[in-house]
N, C-alpha and C positions, 0 to 999 in steps of 0.2 A: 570508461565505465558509465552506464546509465543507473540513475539511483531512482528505481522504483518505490512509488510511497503506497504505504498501508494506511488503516485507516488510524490508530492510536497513535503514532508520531503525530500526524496531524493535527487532533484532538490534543494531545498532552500540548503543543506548544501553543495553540487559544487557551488551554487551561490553565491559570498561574498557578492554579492549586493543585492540580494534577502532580501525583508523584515524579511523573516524566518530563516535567515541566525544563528543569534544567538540560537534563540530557537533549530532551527534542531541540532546545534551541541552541544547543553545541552543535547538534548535527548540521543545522540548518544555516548553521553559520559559516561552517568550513563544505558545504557542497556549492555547489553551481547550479541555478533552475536552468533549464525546465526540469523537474522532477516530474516522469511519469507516473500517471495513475488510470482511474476506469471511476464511470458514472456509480456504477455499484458504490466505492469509497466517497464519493464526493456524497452521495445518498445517507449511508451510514455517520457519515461524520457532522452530517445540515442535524442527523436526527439528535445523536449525541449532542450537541454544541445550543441546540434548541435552547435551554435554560438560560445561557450565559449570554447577555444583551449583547447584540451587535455582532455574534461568533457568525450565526450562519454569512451574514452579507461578508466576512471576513474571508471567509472559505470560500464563498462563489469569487470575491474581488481577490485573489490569487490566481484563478482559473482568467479573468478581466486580464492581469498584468501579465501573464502569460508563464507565471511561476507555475502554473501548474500543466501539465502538457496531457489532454484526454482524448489524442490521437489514436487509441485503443477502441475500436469497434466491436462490438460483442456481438451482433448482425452475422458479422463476417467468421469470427470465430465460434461461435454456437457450437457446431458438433468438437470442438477440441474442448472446448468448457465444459460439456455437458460430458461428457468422457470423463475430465475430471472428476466432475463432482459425482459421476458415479463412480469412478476407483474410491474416494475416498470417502465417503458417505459416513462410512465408521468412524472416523473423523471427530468431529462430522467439519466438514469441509462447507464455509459460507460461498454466496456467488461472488463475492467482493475477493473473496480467498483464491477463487478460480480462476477468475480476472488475471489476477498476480501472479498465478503459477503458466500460466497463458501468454503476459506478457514476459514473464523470466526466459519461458522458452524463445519468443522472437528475437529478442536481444541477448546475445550471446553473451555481452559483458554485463548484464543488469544484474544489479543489488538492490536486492528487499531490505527497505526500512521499513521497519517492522519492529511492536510489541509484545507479536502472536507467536510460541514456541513451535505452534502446528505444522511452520514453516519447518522444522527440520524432520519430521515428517513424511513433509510433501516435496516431490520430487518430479523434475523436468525432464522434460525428453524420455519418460520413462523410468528412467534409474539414476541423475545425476541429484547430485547433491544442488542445493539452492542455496544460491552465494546470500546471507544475511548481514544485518547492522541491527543488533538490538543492545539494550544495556548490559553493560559488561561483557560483552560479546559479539567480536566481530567476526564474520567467515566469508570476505572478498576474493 
């Protein structure tokens, strides 16, 4: 299993105040990095975590130790993303969200960690359910 991250697990486990503070760091404790993600979420997460001293250099210095794996080229995959994000527009579906449903398809075993419900929603390969990890809710 590859455990793709979103961008709210992220966030919730620099956040000690964050409601998902605990959860995030249950999960983080029982997976194995690299956890794959996309510049999109590392973008999103610098912006969120801004407030909180020392969060952004925390998120880039996991990407440093190599916990974070951003092997996902958005270059290369543009017309599958962009497909996306227009099926789902009503959504409305973010580019970080497209990313995710983009790398779900490559990895056949990947699992979105994830705080976003949109995710059961959004669907790979066309019509497949997307394997999630969110609170109180697992679908591996």
């Amino acid at each position: 299993m590859s455990l793709i991250l979103d961008t709210g697990p992220l966030v919730a486990l620099l956040n000690r105040r964050d409601r998902h503070h605990g959860w995030a760091s249950e999960q983080w404790s029982h997976a194995a990095p690299p956890f794959l993600t996309c510049e999109p979420v590392i973008a999103e997460a610098c912006f969120l975590v801004q407030p909180f001293a020392g969060a952004q250099s925390a998120v880039l210095g996991l990407i440093t130790r190599g916990i974070l794996d951003l092997s996902f080229q958005l270059a290369d995959e543009l017309k599958a993303v962009s497909q996306l994000l227009n099926k789902y527009r009503d959504v409305p579906i973010s580019l970080a969200d497209g990313c995710l449903v983009r790398m779900a398809e490559l990895h056949a075993h990947g699992v979105i960690l994830t705080l976003d419900s949109d995710f059961s929603i959004y669907r790979k390969n066309g019509r497949q359910v997307i394997p999630t990890i969110t609170p109180g809710r697992e679908t591996p």
